[in-house]
C-alpha positions, 0 to 999 in steps of 0.5 A, a space after each residue: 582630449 581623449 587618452 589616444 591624442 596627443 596635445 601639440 603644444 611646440 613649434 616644430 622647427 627643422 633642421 635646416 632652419 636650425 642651421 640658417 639661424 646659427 649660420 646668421 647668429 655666428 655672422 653677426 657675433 663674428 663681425 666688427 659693426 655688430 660687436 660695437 653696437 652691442 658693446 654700445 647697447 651694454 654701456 647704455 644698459 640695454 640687450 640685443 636678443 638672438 633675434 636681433 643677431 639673426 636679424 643682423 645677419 641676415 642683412 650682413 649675408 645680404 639675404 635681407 636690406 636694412 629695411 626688411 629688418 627693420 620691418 621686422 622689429 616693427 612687426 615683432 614689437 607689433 605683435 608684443 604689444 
């Protein structure tokens, strides 16, 4: 890399898809169903992440089916393993 460059190291992520997420985050922690399975993931001492809220709510907006989800968990776990 040459003293005028400059590496590009993050993910640049917008605004509006900052929005999105919080938008999906605040669904999901906000409904009932979710709070129990998380609840119920706590007691059996594992951890939902921010990306499985977003993911829920996606699905309680509508904007993904329970399929399309669950697609991309399996993606996700794909890709980390």
């Amino acid at each position: 890399m040459k003293n005028n460059e400059i590496a590009h190291t993050a993910n640049i992520i917008t605004l509006k898809t900052l929005r999105e997420r919080r938008f999906y985050l605040a669904l999901a922690h906000a409904d009932e169903h979710w709070q129990q399975t998380t609840a119920s993931f706590r007691l059996e001492e594992l951890h939902a992440t921010e990306n499985d809220a977003e993911r829920a709510g996606c699905v309680i907006a509508g904007v993904w089916t329970l399929e399309q989800a669950i697609e991309d968990v399996r993606r996700a776990y794909l890709a980390s393993h």
